[in-house]
C-alpha positions in Angstrom: 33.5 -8.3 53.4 36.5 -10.7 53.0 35.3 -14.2 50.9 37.1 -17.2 51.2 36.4 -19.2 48.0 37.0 -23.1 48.4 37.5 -24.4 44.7 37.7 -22.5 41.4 36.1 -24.8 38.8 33.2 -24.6 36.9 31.3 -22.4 39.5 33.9 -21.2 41.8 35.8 -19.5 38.8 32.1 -18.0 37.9 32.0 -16.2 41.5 35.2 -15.5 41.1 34.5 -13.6 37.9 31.1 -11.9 38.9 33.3 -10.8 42.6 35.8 -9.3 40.8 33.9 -7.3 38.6 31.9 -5.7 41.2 33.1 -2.3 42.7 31.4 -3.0 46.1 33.0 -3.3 49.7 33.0 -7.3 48.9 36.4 -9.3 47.5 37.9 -12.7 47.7 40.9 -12.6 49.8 42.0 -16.3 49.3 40.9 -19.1 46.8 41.3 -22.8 48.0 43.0 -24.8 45.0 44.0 -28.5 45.0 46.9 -28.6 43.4 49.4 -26.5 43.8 50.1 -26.1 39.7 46.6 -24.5 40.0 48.1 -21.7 41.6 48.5 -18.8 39.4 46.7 -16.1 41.3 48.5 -14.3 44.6 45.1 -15.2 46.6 44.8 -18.9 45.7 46.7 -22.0 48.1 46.3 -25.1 49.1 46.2 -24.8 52.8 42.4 -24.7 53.9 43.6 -23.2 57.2 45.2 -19.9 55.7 41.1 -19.4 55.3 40.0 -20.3 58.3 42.3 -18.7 60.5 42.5 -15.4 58.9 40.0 -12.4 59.0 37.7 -13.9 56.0 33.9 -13.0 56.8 32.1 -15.5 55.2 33.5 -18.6 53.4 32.1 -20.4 49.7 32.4 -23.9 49.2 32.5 -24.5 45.5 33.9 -28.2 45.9 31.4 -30.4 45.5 31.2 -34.1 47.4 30.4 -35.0 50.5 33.6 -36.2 52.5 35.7 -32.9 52.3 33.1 -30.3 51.7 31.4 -31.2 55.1 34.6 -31.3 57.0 35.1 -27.8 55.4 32.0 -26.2 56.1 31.5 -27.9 59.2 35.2 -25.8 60.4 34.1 -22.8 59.0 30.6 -22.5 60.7 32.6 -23.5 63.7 35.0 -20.4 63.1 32.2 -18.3 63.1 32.6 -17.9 59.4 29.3 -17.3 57.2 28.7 -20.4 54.8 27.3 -20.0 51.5 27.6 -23.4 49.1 26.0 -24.7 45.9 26.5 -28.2 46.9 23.2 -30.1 47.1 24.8 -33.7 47.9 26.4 -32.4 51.3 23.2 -30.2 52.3 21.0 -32.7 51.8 23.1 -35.8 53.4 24.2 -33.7 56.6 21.3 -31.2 56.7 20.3 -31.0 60.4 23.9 -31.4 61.5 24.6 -28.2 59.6 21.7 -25.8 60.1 22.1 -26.9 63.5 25.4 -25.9 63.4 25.1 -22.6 61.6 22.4 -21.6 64.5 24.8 -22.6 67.3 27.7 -20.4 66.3 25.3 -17.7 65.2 25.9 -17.8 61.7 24.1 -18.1 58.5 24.6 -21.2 56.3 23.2 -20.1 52.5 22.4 -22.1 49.5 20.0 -20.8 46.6 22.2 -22.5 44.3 21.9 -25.7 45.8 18.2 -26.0 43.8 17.3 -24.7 40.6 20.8 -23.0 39.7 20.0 -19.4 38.6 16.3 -19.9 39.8 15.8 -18.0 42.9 13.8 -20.7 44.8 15.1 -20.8 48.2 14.5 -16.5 48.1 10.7 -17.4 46.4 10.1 -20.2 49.4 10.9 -17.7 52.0 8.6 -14.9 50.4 5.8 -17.4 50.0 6.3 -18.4 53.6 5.6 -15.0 55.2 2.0 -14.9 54.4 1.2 -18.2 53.1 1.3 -21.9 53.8 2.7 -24.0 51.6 0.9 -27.4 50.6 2.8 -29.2 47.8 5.5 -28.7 45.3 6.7 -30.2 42.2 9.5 -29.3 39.2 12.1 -30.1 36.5 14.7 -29.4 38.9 17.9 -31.4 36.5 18.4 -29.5 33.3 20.3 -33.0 32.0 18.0 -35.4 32.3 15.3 -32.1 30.7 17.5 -31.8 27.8 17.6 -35.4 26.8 13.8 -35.7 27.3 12.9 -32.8 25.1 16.0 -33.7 22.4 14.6 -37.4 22.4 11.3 -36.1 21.5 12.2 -33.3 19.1 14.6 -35.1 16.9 13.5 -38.7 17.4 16.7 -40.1 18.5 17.9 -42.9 21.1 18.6 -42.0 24.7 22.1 -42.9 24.0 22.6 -40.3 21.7 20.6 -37.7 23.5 23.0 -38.5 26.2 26.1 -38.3 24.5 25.0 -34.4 22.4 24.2 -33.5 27.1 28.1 -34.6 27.5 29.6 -33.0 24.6 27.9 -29.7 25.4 28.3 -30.0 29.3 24.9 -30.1 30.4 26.2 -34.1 31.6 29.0 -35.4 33.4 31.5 -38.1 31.9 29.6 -39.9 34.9 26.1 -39.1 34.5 24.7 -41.3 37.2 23.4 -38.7 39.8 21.3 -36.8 36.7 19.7 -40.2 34.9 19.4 -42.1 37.8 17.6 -39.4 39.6 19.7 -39.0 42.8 20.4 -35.0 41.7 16.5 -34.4 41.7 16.1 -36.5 44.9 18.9 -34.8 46.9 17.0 -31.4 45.3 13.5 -32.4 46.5 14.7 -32.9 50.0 16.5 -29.5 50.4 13.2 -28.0 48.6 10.8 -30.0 51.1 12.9 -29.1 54.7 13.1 -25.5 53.8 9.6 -25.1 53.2 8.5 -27.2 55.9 11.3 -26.5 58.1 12.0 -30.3 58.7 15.0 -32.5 58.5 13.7 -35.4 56.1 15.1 -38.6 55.5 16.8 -38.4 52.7 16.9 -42.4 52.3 12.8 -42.1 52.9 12.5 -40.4 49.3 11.6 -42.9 46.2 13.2 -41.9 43.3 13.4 -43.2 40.1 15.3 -41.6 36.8 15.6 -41.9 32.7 18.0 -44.4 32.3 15.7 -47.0 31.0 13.8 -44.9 28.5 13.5 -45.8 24.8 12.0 -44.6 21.8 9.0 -46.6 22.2 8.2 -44.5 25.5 8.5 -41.2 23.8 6.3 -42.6 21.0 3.2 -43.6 23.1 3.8 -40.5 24.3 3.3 -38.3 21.2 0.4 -40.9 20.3 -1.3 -39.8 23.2 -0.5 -36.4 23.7 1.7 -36.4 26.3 4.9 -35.1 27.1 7.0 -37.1 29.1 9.4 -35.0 31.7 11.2 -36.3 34.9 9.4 -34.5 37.7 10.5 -33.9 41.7 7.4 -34.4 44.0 6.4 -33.1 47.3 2.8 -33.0 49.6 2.6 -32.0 53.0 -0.4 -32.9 55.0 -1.4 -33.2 58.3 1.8 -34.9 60.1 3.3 -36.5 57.3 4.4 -35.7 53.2 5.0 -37.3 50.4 8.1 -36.4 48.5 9.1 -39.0 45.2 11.3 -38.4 41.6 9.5 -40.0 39.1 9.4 -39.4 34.7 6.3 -38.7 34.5 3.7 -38.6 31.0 2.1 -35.0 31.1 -0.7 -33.7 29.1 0.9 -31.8 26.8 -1.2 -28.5 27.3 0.3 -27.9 30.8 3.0 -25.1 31.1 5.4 -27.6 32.6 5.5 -30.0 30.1 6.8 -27.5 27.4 9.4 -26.4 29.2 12.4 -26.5 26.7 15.8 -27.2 26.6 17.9 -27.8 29.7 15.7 -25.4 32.1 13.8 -26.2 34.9 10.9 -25.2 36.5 9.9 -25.3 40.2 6.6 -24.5 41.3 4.5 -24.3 44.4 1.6 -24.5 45.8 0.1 -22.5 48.4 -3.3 -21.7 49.9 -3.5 -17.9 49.1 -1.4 -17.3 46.3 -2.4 -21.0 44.6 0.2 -22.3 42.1 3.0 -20.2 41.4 5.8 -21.3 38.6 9.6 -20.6 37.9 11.7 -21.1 34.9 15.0 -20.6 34.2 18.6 -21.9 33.8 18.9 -24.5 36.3 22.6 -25.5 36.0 25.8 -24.5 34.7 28.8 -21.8 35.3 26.7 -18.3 35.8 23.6 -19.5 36.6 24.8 -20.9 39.4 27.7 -18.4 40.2 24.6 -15.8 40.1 22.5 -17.5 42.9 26.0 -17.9 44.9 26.5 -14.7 44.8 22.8 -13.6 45.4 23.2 -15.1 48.7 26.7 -13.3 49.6 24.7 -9.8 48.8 22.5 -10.7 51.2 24.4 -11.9 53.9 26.2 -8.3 53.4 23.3 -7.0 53.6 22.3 -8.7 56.8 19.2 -10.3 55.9 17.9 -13.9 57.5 19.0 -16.9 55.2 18.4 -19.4 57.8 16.3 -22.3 57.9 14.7 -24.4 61.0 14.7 -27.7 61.4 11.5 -27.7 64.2 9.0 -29.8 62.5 9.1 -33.5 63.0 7.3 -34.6 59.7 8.1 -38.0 58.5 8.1 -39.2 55.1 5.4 -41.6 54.1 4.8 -41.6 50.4 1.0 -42.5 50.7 0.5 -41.9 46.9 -1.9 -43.6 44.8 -1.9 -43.5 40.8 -1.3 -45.5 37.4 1.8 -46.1 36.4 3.9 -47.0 33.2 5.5 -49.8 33.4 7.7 -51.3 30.3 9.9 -54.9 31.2 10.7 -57.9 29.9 8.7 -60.1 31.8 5.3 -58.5 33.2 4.3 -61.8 35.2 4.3 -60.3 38.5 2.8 -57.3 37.3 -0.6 -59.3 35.9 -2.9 -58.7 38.7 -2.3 -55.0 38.4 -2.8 -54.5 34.6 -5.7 -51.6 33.7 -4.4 -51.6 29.7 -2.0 -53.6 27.9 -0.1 -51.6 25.5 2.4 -54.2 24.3 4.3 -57.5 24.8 6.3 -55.1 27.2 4.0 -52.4 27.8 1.4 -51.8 30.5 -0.7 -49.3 32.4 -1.4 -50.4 35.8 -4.6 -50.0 37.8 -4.4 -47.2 40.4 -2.3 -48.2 43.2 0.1 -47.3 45.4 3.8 -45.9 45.0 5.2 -48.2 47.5 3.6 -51.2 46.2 4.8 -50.6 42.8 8.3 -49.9 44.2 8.4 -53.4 45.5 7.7 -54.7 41.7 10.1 -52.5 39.5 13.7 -53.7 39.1 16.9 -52.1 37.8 15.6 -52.7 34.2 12.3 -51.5 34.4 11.6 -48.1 32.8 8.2 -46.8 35.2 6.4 -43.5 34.6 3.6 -41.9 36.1 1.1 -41.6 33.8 -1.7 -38.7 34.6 -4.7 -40.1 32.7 
């Protein structure tokens, strides 16, 4: 098998590594670079088309973005070129358009690393699937925003700092907007609720929220009251509709899921046979991602189904009920929902419902789900 691999950065230079170690029937022919002082290998070029028109078998996209990686992609499951990518942003904006895709030209479109990094989720969703039916699902599927939590708590420090030790040890971007905002978990969540349901979701449809606002005083009431605070991806199927939300999240701190360490993650699911079932492991970074890349190109060589369907018409509704955390500066509009006062800036709210409280939180609101 011939591999085309489109960048050679973080990841991409891990598959490169793990590919050319292996002794297998199964090399990278060309490597797509985007400058052309990057090229310092006989296989690597800037010209996408010297890997699309060649005799390359099956084509990884190790770019990242949206814009180029979809044109890419979309070209190579066009040539009839097996796809396998680790980029979540691109799947989960353009899903539909590229399964579709992939199933018109007869190919298989791959992404295990997409979710979960070294986890093999995507591979534990399909074995779940074939004798079981899949209700719910939930996880620590950003190792950031997981490492800042658990630092925060362990060594009493401000989120700034816990942010800043993420960067200089490269669990964060220089940009960390998509990990404490929550748009990472969020694109994560909708890949990990249309492969199990085999749906196309809405990716607008999700409500998500992220860490950004959290302070010490959070992670204090917190440890007051046994809890652990972790930022946790949602998802609920029922009848003809699910729920799927990104929300921090105060857990009692006796479940398995709130002592999850460091920067790993956890995904588990729920399903009416085998009941919960839970996965830890690196969820990020250069080979833990580069493994689940190249899980999915042994399998492709090995012919076995990848694919997903998109033949369920389930709409997002986010019909969720519970109480909430809610620290601002001004809690005026929030005074007909108040179950506990904590402080001048801290309440509990009476049950009610995630859309409702959506309409009442603002940029500068820190909100939690609080599992009493």
């Amino acid at each position: 098998m011939n591999i085309g691999l489109l960048g050679c950065g973080v990841v991409g230079s891990g598959v490169k590594e793990i590919i050319d170690s292996m002794k297998d029937d199964i090399r990278i022919s060309k490597i797509l670079v985007k400058d052309i002082n990057d090229i310092d290998d006989n296989r690597k070029t800037t010209d996408i088309n010297e890997l699309l028109d060649s005799n390359i078998d099956l084509i990884v996209e190790c770019i990242g973005g949206i814009d180029i990686p979809l044109n890419y992609i979309s070209r190579a499951l066009n040539a009839k070129k097996n796809v396998v990518t680790s980029n979540k942003k691109v799947l989960a904006t353009h899903y539909k358009d590229l399964i579709d895709l992939a199933e018109k030209n007869n190919v298989t479109l791959a992404f295990e690393a997409s979710v979960a990094g070294g986890i093999p989720w995507m591979e534990n969703i399909r074995h779940a699937k074939r004798v079981d039916k899949i209700f719910a699902f939930e996880g620590i599927f950003n190792g950031t925003t997981n490492y800042i939590l658990y630092n925060m708590s362990q060594k009493n420090i401000d989120f700034d700092l816990a942010l800043k030790e993420a960067q200089a040890l490269g669990y964060a971007e220089s940009d960390p907007t998509d990990d404490i905002d929550g748009y990472d978990v969020k694109y994560k969540c909708c890949l990990s609720g249309n492969a199990i349901w085999d749906t196309n979701f809405n990716l607008d449809d999700i409500i998500f929220y992220g860490i950004r606002n959290i302070s010490k005083n959070d992670i204090a009431y917190a440890k007051k009251n046994n809890y652990i605070i972790k930022l946790i991806g949602n998802g609920q199927k029922y009848e003809d509709y699910a729920n799927i939300y990104v929300i921090p999240t105060f857990l009692k701190n006796d479940e398995n899921i709130a002592n999850v360490p460091h920067n790993l993650n956890c995904a588990k699911l729920k399903s009416e046979f085998l009941g919960e079932s839970s996965y830890i492991g690196q969820g990020a970074g250069k080979y833990p991602t580069a493994h689940a890349v190249v899980q999915d190109i042994l399998s492709i060589y090995e012919n076995k189904n990848l694919n997903f369907s998109t033949s369920q018409k389930i709409k997002i509704m986010n019909d969720y009920s519970s109480n909430f955390y809610i620290r601002a500066r001004n809690l005026e509009k929030f005074n007909n929902i108040i179950q506990e006062k904590i402080d001048d800036e801290t309440i509990i709210t009476k049950v009610i419902d995630l859309k409702e409280i959506s309409k009442l939180v603002d940029k500068d609101t820190f909100i939690a789900e609080v599992k009493l």
